[in-house]
mmCIF file of the C-alpha atoms, coordinates in Angstrom:
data_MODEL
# 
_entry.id   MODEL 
# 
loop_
_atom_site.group_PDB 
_atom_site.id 
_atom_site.type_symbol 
_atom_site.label_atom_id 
_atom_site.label_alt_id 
_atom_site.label_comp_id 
_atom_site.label_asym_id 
_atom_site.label_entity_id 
_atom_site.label_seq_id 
_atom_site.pdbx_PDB_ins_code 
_atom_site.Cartn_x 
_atom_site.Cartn_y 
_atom_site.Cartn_z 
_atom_site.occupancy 
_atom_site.B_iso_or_equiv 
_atom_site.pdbx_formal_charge 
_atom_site.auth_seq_id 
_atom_site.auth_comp_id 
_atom_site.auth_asym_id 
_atom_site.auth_atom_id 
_atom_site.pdbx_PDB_model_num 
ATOM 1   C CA . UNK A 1 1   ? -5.334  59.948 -39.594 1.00 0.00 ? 1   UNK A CA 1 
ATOM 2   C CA . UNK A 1 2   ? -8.639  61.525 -40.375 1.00 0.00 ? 2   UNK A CA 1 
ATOM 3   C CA . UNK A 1 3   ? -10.992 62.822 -37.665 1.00 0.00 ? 3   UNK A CA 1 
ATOM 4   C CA . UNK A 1 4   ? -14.095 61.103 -37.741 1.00 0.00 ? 4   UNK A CA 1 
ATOM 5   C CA . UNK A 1 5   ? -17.303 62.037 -37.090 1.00 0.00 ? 5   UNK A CA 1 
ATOM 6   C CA . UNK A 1 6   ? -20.958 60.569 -36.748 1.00 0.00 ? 6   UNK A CA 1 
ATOM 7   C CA . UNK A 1 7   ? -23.858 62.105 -36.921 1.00 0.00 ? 7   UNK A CA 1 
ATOM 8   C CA . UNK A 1 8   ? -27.823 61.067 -36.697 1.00 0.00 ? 8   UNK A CA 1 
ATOM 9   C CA . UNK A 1 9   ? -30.870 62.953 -37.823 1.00 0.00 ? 9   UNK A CA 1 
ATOM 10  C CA . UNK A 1 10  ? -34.191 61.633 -36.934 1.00 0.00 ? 10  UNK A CA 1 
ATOM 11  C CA . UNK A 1 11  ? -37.333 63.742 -37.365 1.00 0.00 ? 11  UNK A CA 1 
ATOM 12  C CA . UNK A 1 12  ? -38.578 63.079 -40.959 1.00 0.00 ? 12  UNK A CA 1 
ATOM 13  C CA . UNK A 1 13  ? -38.552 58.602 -41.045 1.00 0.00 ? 13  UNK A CA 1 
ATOM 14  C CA . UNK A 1 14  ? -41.755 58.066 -39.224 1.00 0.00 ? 14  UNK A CA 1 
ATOM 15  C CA . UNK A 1 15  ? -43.284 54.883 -40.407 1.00 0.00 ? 15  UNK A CA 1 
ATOM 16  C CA . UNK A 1 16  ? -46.657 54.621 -38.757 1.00 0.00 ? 16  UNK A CA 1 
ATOM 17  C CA . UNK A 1 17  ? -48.673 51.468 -37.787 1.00 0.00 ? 17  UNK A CA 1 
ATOM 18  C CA . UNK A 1 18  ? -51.075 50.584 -34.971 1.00 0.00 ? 18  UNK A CA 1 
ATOM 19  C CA . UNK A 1 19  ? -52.447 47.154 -34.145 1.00 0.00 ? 19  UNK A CA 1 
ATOM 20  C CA . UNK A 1 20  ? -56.261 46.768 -32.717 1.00 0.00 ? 20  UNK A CA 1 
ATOM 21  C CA . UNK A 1 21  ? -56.188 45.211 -29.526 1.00 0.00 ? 21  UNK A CA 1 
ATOM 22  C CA . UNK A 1 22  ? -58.368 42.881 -30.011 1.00 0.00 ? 22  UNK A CA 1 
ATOM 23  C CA . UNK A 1 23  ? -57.953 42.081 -33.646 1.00 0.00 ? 23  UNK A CA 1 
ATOM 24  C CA . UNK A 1 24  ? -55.337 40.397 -36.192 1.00 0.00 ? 24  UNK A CA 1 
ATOM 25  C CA . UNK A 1 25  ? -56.204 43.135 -38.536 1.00 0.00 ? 25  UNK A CA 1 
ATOM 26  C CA . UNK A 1 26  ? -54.047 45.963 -38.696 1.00 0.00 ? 26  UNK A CA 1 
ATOM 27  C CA . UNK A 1 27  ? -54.908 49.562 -39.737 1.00 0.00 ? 27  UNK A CA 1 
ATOM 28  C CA . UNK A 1 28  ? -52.037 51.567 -41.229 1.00 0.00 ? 28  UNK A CA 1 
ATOM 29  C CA . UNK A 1 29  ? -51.211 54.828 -41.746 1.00 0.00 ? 29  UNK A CA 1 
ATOM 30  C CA . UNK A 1 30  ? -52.787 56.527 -39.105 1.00 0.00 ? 30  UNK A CA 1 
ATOM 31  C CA . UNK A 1 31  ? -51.079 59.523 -38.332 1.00 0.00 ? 31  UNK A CA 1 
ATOM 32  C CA . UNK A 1 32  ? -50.503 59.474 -34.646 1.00 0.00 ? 32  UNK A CA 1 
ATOM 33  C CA . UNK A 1 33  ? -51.319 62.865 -32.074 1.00 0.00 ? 33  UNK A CA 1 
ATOM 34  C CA . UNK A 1 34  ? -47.858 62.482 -30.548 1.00 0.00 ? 34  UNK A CA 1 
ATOM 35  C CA . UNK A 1 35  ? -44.957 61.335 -32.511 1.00 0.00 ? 35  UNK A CA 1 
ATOM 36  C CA . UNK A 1 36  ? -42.803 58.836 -30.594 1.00 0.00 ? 36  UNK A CA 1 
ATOM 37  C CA . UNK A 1 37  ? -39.643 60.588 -29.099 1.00 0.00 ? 37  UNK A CA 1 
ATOM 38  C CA . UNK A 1 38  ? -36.623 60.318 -27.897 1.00 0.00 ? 38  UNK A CA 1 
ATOM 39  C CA . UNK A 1 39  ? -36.597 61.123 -24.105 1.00 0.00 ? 39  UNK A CA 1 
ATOM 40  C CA . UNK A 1 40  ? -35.835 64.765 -23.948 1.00 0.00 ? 40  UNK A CA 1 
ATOM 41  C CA . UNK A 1 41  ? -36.137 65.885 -27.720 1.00 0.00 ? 41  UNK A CA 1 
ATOM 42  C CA . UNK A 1 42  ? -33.590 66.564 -30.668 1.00 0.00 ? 42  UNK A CA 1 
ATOM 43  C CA . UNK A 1 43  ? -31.003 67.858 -28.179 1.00 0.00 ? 43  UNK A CA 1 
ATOM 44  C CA . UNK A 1 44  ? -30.982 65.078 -25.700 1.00 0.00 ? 44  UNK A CA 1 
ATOM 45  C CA . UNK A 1 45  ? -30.599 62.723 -29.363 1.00 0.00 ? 45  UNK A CA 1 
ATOM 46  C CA . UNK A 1 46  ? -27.630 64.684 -30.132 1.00 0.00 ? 46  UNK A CA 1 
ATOM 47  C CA . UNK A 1 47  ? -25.587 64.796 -26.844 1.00 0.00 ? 47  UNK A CA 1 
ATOM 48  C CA . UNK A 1 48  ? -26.588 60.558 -26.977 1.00 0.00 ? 48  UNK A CA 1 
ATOM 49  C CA . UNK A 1 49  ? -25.415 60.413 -30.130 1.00 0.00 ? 49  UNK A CA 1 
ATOM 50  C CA . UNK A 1 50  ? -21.960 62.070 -29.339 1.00 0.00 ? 50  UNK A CA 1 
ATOM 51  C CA . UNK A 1 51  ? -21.367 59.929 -26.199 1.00 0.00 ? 51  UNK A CA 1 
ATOM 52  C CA . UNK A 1 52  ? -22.485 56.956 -27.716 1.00 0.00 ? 52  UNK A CA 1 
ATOM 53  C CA . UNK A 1 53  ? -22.270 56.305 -31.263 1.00 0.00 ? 53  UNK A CA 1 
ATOM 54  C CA . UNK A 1 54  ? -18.672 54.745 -32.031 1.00 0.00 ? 54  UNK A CA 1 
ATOM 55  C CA . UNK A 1 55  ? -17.057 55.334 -35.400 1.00 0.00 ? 55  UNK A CA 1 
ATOM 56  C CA . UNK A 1 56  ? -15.427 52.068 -35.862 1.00 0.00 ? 56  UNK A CA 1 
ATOM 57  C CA . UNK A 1 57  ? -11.641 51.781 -36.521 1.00 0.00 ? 57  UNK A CA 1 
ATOM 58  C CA . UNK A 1 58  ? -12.034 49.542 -39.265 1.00 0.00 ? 58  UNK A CA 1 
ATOM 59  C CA . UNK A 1 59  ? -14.675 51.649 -41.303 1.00 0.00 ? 59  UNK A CA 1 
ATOM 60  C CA . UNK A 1 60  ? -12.082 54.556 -40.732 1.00 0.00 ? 60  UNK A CA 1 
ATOM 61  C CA . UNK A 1 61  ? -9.311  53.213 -41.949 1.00 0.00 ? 61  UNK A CA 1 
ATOM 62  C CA . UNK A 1 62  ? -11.003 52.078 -45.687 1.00 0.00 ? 62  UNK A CA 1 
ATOM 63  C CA . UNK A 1 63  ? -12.521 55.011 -45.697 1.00 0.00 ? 63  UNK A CA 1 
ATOM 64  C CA . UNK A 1 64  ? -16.103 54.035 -45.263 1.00 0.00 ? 64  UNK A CA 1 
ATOM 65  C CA . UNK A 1 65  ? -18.728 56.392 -44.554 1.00 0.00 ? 65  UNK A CA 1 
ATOM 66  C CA . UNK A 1 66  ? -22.327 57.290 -45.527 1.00 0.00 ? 66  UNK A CA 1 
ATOM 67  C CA . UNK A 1 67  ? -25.720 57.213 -44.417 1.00 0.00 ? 67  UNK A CA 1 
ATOM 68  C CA . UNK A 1 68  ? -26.882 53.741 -42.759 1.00 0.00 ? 68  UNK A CA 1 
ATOM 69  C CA . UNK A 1 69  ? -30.835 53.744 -42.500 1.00 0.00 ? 69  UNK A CA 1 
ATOM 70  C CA . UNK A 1 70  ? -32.132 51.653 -39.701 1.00 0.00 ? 70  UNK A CA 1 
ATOM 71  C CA . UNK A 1 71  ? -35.544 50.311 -39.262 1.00 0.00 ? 71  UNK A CA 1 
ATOM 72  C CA . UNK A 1 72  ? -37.127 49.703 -35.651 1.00 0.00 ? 72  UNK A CA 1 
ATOM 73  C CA . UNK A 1 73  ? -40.442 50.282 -33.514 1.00 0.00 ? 73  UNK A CA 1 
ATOM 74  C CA . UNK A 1 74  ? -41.368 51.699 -30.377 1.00 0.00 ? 74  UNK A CA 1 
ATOM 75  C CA . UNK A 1 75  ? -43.575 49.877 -28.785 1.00 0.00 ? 75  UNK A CA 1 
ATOM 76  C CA . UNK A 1 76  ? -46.073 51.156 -26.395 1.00 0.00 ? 76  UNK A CA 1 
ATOM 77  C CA . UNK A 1 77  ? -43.970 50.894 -23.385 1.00 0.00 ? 77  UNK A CA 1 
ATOM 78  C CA . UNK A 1 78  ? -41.300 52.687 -25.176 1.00 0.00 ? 78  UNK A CA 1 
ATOM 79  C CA . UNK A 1 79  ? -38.974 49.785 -25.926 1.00 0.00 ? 79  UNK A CA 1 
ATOM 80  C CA . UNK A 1 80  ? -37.103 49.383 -28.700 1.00 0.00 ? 80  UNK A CA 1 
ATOM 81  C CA . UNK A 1 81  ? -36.885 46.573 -31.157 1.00 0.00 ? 81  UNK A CA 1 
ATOM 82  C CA . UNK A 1 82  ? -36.839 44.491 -34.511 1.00 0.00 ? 82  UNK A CA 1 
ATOM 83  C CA . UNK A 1 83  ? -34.061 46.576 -34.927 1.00 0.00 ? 83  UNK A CA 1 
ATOM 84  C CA . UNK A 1 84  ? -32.620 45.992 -38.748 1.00 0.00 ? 84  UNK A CA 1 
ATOM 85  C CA . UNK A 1 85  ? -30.793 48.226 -41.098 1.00 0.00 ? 85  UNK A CA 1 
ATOM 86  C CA . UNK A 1 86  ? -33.009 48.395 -44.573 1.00 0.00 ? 86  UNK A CA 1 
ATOM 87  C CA . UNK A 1 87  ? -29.790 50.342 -46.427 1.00 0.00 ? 87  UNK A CA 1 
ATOM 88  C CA . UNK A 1 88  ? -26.159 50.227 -45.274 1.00 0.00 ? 88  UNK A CA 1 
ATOM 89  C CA . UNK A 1 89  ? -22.980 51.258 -46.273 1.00 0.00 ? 89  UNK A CA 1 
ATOM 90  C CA . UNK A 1 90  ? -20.355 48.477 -44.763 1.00 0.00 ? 90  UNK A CA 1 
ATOM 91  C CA . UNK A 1 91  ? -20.612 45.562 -42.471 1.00 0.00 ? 91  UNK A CA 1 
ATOM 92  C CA . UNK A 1 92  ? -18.551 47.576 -40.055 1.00 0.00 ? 92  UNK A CA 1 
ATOM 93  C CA . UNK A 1 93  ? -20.863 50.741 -39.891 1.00 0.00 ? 93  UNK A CA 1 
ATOM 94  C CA . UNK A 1 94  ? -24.239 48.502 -40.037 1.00 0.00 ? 94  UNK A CA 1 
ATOM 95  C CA . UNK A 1 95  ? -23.539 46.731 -37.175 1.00 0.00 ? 95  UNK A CA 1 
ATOM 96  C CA . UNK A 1 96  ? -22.659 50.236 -35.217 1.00 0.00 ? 96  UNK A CA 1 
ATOM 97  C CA . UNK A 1 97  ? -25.431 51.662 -36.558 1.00 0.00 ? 97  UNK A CA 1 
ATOM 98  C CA . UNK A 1 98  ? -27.336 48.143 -34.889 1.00 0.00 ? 98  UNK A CA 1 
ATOM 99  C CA . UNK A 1 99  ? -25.715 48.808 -31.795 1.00 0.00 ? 99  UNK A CA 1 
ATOM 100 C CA . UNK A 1 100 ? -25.584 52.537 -31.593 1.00 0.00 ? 100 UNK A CA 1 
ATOM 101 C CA . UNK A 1 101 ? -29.794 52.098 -31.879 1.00 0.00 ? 101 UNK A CA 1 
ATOM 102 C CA . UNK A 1 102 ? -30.277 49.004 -29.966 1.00 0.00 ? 102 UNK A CA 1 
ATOM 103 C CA . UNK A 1 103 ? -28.510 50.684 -26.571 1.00 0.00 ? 103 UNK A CA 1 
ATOM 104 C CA . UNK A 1 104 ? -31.057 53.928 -26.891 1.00 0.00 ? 104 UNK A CA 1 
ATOM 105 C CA . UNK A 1 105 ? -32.741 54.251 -23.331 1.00 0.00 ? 105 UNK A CA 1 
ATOM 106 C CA . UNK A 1 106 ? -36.577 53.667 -23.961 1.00 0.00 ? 106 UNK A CA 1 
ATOM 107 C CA . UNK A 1 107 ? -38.360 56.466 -26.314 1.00 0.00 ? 107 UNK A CA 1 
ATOM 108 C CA . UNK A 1 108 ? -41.673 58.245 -25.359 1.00 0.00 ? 108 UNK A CA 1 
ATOM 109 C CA . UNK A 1 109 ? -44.340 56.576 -26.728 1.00 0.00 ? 109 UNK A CA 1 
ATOM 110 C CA . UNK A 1 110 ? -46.433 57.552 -30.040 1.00 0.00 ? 110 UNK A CA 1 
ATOM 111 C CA . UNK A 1 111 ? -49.985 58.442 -29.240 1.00 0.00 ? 111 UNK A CA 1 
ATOM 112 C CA . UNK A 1 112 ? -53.379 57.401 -31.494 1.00 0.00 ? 112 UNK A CA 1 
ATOM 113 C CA . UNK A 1 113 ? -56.805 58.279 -30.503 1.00 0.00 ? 113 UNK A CA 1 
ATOM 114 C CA . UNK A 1 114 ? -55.565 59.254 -26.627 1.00 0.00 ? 114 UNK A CA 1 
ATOM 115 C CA . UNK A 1 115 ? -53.939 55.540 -26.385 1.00 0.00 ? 115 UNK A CA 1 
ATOM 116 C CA . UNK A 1 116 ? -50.109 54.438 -26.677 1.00 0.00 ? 116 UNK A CA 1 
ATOM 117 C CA . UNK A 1 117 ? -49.336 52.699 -29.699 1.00 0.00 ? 117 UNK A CA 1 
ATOM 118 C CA . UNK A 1 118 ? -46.316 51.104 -31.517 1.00 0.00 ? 118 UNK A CA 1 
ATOM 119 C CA . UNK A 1 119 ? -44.471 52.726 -34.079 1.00 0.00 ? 119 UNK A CA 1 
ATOM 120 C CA . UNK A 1 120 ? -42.371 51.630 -36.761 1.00 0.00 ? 120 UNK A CA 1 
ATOM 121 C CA . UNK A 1 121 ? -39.671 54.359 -36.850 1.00 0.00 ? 121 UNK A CA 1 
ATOM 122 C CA . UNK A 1 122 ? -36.830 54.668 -39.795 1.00 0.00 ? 122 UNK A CA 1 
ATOM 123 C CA . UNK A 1 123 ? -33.835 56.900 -38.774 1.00 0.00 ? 123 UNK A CA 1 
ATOM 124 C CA . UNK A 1 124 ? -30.430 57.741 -41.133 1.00 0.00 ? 124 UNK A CA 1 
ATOM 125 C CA . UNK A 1 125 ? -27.176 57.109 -38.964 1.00 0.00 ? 125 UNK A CA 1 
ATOM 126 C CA . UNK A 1 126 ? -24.528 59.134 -40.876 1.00 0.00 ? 126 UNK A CA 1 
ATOM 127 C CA . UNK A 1 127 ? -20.671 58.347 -40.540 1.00 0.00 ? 127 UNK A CA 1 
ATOM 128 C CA . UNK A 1 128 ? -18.899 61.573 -41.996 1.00 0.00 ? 128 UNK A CA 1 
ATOM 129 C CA . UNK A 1 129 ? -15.072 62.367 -41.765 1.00 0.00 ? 129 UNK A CA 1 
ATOM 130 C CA . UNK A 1 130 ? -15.141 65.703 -40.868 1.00 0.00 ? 130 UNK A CA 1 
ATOM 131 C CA . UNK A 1 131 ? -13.028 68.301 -42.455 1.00 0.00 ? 131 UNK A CA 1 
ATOM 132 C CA . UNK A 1 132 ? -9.466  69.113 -41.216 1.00 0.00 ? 132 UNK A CA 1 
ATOM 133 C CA . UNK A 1 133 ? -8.375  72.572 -41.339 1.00 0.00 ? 133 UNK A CA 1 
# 
């Protein structure tokens, strides 16, 4: 059987938005001071991502892998939610790709004009086989 192997990048897929507190109008596209983050950086991502993500038994067996690109936001509190993949590969790596997202502990929060704002974030979750020697 082939080892398998899942990976997950995250820096470039920020999608920003910020809603006025006291307003149904939204602005968009504001570029935020602080970037939401996951608690402790890239490398705290990783080691999450190696304890966590699952590749799933199914997916391995057809042969499935690829990039699965999930949609969410962090809210101002950190949450996340609206979690939703926007381009997947399989139903069997979507919905770990779902999962693998929805069970991240609460981010940092993205920063606009010295307030916490939400953040509609867009990360690749890639399922690899990795190469036997």
């Amino acid at each position: 059987m082939k080892t398998s192997l899942a990976i997950i990048f995250i820096l470039p897929f920020f999608i920003f938005s910020q809603e006025k507190a006291n307003s149904s109008e939204k602005k968009t596209n504001n570029i935020p001071e602080i970037n939401a983050m996951f608690p402790g950086g890239n490398d705290e991502m990783r080691k999450f991502t190696k304890e966590n993500l699952i590749y799933p038994e199914l997916a391995e067996l057809l042969g499935n892998q690829g990039k699965v690109y999930v949609d969410f936001i962090v809210t101002k509190e950190g949450e996340i939610k609206d979690v939703e993949v926007v381009r997947g590969v399989s139903a069997e790596l979507d919905e770990e790709a779902v999962r693998f997202v929805k069970s991240m502990p609460n981010w940092t929060p993205a920063v606009l004009n010295g307030e916490k704002i939400d953040v509609k974030c867009r990360i690749p979750v890639v399922f690899e086989f990795s190469k036997e020697k």
